[in-house]
C-alpha positions as CSV (number, residue, x, y, z in Angstrom):
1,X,137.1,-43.2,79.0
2,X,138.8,-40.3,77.6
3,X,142.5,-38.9,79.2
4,X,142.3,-37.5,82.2
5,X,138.5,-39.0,83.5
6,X,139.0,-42.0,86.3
7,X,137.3,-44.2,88.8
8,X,136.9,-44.3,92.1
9,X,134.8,-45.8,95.3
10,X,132.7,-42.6,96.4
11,X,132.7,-41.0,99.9
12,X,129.9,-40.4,102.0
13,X,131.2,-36.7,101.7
14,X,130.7,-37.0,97.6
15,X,127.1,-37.4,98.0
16,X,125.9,-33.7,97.2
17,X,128.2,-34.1,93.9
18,X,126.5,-37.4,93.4
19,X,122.9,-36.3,93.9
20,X,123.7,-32.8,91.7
21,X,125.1,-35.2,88.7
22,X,122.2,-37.9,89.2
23,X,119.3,-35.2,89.0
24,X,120.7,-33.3,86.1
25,X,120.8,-36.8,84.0
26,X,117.4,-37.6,85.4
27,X,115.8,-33.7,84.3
28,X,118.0,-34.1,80.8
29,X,115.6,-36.9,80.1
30,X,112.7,-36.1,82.0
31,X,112.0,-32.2,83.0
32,X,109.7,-33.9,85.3
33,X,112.2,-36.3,87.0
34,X,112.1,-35.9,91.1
35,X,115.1,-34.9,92.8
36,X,116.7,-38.0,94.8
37,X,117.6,-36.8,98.2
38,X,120.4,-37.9,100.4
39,X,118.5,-40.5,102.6
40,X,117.6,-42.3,99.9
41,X,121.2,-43.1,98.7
42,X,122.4,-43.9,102.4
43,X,119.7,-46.2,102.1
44,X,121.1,-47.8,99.2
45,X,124.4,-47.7,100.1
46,X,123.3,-49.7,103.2
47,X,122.8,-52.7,101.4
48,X,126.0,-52.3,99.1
49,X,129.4,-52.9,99.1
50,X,130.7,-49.4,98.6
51,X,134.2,-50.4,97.7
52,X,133.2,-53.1,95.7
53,X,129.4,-52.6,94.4
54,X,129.4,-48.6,93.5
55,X,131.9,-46.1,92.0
56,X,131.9,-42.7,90.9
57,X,133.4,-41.1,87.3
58,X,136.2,-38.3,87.6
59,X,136.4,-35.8,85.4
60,X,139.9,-34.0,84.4
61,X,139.6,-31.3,87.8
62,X,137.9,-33.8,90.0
63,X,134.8,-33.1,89.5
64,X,132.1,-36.3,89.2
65,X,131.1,-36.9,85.4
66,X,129.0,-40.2,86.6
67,X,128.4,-42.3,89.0
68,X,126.6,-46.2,89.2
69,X,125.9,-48.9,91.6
70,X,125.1,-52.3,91.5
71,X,122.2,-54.7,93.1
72,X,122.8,-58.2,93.2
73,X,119.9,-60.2,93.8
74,X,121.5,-63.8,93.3
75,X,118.6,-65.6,95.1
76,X,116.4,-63.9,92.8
77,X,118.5,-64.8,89.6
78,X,118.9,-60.9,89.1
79,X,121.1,-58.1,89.6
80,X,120.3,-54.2,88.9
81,X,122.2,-51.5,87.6
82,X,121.7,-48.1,87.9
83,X,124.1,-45.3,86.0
84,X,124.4,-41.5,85.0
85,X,126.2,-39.8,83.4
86,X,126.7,-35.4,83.9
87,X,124.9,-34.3,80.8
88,X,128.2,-31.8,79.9
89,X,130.3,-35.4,79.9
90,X,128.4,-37.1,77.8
91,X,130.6,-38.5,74.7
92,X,133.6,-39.1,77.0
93,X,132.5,-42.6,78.1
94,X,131.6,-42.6,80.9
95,X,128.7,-44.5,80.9
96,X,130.2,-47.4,79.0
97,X,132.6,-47.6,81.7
98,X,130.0,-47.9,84.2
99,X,128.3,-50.7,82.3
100,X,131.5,-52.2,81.6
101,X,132.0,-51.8,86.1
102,X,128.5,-53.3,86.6
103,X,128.8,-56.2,84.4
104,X,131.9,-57.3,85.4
105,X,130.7,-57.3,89.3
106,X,127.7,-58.7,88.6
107,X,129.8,-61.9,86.8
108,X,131.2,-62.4,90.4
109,X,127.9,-63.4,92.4
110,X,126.8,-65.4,89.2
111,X,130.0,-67.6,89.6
112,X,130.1,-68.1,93.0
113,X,126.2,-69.3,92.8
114,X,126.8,-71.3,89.6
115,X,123.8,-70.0,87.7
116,X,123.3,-67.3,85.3
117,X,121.8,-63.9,86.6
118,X,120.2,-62.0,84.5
119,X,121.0,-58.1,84.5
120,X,118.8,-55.2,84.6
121,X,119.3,-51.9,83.4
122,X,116.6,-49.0,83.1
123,X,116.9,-45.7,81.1
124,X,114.9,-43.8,79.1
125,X,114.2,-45.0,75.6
126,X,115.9,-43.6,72.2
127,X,118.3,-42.2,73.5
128,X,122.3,-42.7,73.6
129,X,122.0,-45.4,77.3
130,X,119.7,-47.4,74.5
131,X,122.0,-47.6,72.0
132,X,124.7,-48.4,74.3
133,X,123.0,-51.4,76.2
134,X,121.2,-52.8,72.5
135,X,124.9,-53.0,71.1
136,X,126.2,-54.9,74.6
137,X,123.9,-57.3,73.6
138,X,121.0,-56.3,76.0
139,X,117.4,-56.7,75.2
140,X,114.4,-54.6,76.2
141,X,112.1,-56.7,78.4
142,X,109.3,-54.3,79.7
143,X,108.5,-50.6,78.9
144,X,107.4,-48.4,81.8
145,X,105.8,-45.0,81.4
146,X,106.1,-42.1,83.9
147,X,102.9,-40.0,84.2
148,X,101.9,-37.1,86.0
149,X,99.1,-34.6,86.1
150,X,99.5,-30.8,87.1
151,X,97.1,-29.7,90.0
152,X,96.4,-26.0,89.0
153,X,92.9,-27.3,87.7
154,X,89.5,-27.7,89.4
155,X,90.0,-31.2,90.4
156,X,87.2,-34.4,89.7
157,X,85.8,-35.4,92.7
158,X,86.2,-39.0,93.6
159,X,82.8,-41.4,93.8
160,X,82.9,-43.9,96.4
161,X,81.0,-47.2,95.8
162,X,78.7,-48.3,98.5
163,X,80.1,-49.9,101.7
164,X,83.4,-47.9,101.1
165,X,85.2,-45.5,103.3
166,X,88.6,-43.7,102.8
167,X,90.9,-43.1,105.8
168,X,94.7,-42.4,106.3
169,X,96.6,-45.3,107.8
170,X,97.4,-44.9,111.5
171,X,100.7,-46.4,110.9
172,X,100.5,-49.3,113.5
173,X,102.1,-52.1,113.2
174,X,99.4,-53.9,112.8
175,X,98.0,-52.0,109.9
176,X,101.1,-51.8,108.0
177,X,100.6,-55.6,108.0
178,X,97.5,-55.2,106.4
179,X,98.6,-53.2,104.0
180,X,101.3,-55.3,103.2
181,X,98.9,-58.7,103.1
182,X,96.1,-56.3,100.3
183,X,99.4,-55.5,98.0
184,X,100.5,-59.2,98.1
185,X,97.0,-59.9,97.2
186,X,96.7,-57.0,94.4
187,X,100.2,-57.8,92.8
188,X,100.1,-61.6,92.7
189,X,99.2,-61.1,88.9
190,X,101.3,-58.4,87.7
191,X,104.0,-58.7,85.1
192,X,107.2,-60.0,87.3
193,X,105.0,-60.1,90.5
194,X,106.8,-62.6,93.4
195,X,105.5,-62.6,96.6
196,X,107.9,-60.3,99.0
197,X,108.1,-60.9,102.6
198,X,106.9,-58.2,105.2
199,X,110.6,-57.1,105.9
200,X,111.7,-56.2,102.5
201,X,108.1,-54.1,101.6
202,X,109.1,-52.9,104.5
203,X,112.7,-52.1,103.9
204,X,111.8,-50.8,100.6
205,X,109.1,-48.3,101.7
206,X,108.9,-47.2,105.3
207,X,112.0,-45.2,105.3
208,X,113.1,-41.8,107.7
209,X,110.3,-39.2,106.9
210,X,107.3,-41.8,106.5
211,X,104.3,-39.8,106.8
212,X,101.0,-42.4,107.2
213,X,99.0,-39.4,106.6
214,X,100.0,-39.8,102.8
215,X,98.7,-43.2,102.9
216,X,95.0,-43.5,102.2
217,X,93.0,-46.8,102.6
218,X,89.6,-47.7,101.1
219,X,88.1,-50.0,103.2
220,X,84.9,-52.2,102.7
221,X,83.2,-55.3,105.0
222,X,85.7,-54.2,107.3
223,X,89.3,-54.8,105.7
224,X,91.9,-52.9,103.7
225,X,90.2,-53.3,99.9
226,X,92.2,-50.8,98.3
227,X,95.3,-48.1,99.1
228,X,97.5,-45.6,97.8
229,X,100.8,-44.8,99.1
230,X,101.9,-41.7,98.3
231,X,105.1,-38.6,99.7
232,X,106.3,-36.1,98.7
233,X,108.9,-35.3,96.1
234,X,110.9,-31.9,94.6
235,X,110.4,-31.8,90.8
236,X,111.4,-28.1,89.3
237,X,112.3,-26.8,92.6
238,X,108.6,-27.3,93.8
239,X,107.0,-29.8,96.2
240,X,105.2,-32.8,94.1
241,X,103.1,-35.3,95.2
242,X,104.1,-39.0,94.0
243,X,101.7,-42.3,94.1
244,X,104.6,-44.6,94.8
245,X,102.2,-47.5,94.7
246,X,98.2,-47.7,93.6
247,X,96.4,-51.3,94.4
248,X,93.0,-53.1,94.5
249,X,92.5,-56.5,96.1
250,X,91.3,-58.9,93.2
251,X,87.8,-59.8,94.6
252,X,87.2,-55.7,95.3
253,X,87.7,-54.4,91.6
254,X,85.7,-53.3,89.0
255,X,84.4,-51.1,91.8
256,X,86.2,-47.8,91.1
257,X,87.8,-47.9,94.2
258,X,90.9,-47.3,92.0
259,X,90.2,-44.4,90.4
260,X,88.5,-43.1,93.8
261,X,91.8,-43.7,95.2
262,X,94.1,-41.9,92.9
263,X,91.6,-38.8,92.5
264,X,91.5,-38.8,96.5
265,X,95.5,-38.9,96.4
266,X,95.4,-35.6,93.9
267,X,93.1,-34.1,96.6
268,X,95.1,-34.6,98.9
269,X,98.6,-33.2,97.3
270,X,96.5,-29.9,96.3
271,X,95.4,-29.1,100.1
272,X,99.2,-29.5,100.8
273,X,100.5,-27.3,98.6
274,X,102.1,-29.7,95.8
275,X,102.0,-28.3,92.2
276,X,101.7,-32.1,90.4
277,X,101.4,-35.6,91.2
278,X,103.6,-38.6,89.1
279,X,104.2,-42.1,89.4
280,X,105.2,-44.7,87.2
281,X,103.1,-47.3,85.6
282,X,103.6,-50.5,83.8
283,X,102.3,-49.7,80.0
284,X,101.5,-53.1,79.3
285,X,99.5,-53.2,82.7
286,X,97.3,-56.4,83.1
287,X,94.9,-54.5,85.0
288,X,94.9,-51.8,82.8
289,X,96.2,-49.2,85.5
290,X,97.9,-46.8,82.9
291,X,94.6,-46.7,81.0
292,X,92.9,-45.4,84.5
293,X,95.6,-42.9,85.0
294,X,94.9,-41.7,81.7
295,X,91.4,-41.1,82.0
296,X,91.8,-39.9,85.7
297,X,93.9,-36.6,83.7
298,X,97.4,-38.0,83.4
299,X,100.0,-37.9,80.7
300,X,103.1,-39.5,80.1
301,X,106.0,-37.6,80.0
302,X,108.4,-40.3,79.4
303,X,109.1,-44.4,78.7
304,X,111.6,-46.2,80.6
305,X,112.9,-49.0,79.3
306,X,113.5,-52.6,81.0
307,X,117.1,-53.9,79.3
308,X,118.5,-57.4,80.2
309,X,121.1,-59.1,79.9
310,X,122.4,-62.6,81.0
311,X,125.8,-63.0,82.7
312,X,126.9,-66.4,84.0
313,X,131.0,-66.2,84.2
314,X,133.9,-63.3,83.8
315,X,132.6,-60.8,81.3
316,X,135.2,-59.5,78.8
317,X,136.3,-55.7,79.9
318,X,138.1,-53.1,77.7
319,X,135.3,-51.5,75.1
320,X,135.8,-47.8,74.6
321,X,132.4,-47.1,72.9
322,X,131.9,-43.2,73.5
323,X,128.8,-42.3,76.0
C-alpha cells in the first residue's frame, strides 16, 4: 500500500465506517447494490475470528479505505473472501493487500488439514478486482447476474395451476422444516448444489428481523411444492424488495408455479411500499431460472464473477500491485 495507509483488526465501534465504505464500493459497481446493515456483519463476525480472519485498511487520517474478511470452509475444501475498497482509495492498494491478507490466512487452515482449499472471490466483472485476481493466478469459475425489475408499472398478474394455493409461511418450526426439506429437493441439481443441514439454512437465513409474512408458499396435494423467500432491503435510499431464494420441487415443475411465485413476490413488495425487487441468479442456470426472470420483466444490472484459486501451503506475501 501506499505511505501512510495501514492495517488493522476492526472494532465493533468501526462498523458504521465499515458499512459507509462497503456500500459505496457496492453502488460504484452496481447503482442498484442494497445497503448491508449492521446485523448482518455482527452475524458474520460471529463466525470469524476478528483478530485473525478480518481487518480493515487505514487511510493517512484514519479514516477506513477497505476493509475484508475471510470464510474458511476447510470441511468443504473452500474458503471465501470478501473485500472493498473506498472508491476515493482506489489506486493506493488497498485491495491487493487485502487479497494478499486473505490468501495468506486461508494457507493456514489448508496446512493444518493437509489438503488444498480452493479460494473464492466474487466482484463484479471488467473491472480493476478482475484484473487483480486474473494476474494472482485466479480463474473465473461461474458468472452470476444480479436482476431487478422496478415496480412503478401495472404489474402481470400471476396464474396458478390447478390444485395450487399460495399462502405466507406461519413460521413454525415445523414449517420451516418443510421449507428447508422442498429447497434440498429443488437445489439437489444446481451448479455447486451439496446438501446443507437444517442448522446452517437456518443460520444462513432466519436472522433478527425475519418476517414469515415475506415468505410465500405454493402448495399442491397437500405439501410445500414451491416458495419464495423474500425481505426487504435499502437500495437508493428506498425500501426494495429482494427474492433471496426462488425454488420448485423437481416432480412440481413445468407447472408455472415459478413464475406464479416470483410475480406473487412483486405483488407483494408493491402493496408494501418497495420501489423494485432484485435478486441474484445463476446465468448458466440448469433450470433456466434467469430466463424466467427475464421474461417475468427483469433486467440485469450487473455480472458477478466466481474467481478461484487453490492454496495448499504458505503463500508468498509482499506484491505491491496498485488497486
Amino acid at each position: 500500500m501506499r505511505p501512510g495507509y495501514g492495517i488493522r483488526a476492526p472494532l465493533e465501534s468501526d462498523l458504521p465506517a465499515i458499512l459507509a465504505t462497503v456500500n459505496a464500493a457496492g453502488r460504484a459497481g452496481d447503482a442498484t447494490a442494497a445497503a448491508r446493515t449492521v446485523d448482518e456483519y455482527l452475524r458474520v463476525w460471529s463466525r470469524l475470528d476478528r483478530e485473525r480472519d478480518t481487518w480493515i485498511a487505514t487511510a493517512p487520517g484514519g479514516e477506513i479505505a477497505g476493509y475484508g474478511h475471510l470464510a474458511a470452509e476447510p470441511g468443504e475444501g473452500r474458503a471465501h473472501a470478501d473485500a472493498y475498497t473506498r472508491p476515493h482509495h482506489e489506486g493506493a492498494g488497498v485491495g491487493t493487500r487485502l487479497l494478499e491478507l486473505a490468501e495468506t490466512r486461508a494457507a493456514e487452515p489448508a496446512a493444518d488439514a493437509g489438503r488444498t482449499l480452493h479460494l473464492v472471490n466474487h466482484v463484479y466483472l471488467g473491472g480493476a478486482s478482475e484484473r487483480l485476481l486474473r494476474s494472482r493466478g485466479y480463474r473465473r469459475a461461474r458468472v452470476h447476474q444480479r436482476m431487478a425489475i422496478a415496480l412503478d408499472e401495472p404489474l402481470t398478474t400471476p396464474v396458478w395451476a390447478d390444485g395450487v394455493t399460495l399462502r405466507p409461511c406461519t413460521g413454525t418450526a415445523e414449517e420451516l422444516r418443510a421449507v428447508h426439506a422442498c429447497f434440498e429437493d429443488a437445489f439437489g441439481d444446481r451448479w455447486g448444489g451439496e446438501p446443507r443441514p437444517y442448522d446452517v439454512w437456518a443460520d444462513d437465513l432466519l436472522y433478527d428481523g425475519f418476517d414469515p409474512s415475506l415468505w410465500l408458499l405454493a402448495e399442491r396435494e397437500g405439501g410445500i411444492a414451491g416458495a419464495a423467500l423474500c425481505r426487504f432491503r435499502e437500495v437508493r435510499g428506498e425500501p426494495a424488495g429482494e427474492v433471496r431464494q426462488l425454488a420448485v420441487r423437481r416432480e412440481d415443475r413445468r407447472l408455472g408455479i415459478g413464475r406464479s411465485l416470483l410475480l406473487s413476490s412483486f405483488a407483494l413488495f408493491a402493496e408494501r411500499g418497495a420501489s423494485s425487487v432484485g435478486l441474484d441468479v445463476d446465468s448458466e442456470s440448469l433450470t433456466g431460472a434467469h430466463l424466467l426472470y427475464a421474461r417475468a420483466g427483469m433486467a440485469v444490472t450487473v455480472s458477478i464473477g466466481r474467481f478461484e484459486r487453490e492454496v495448499s501451503g504458505p503463500v508468498a506475501d509482499g506484491f505491491d500491485a496498485r488497486n
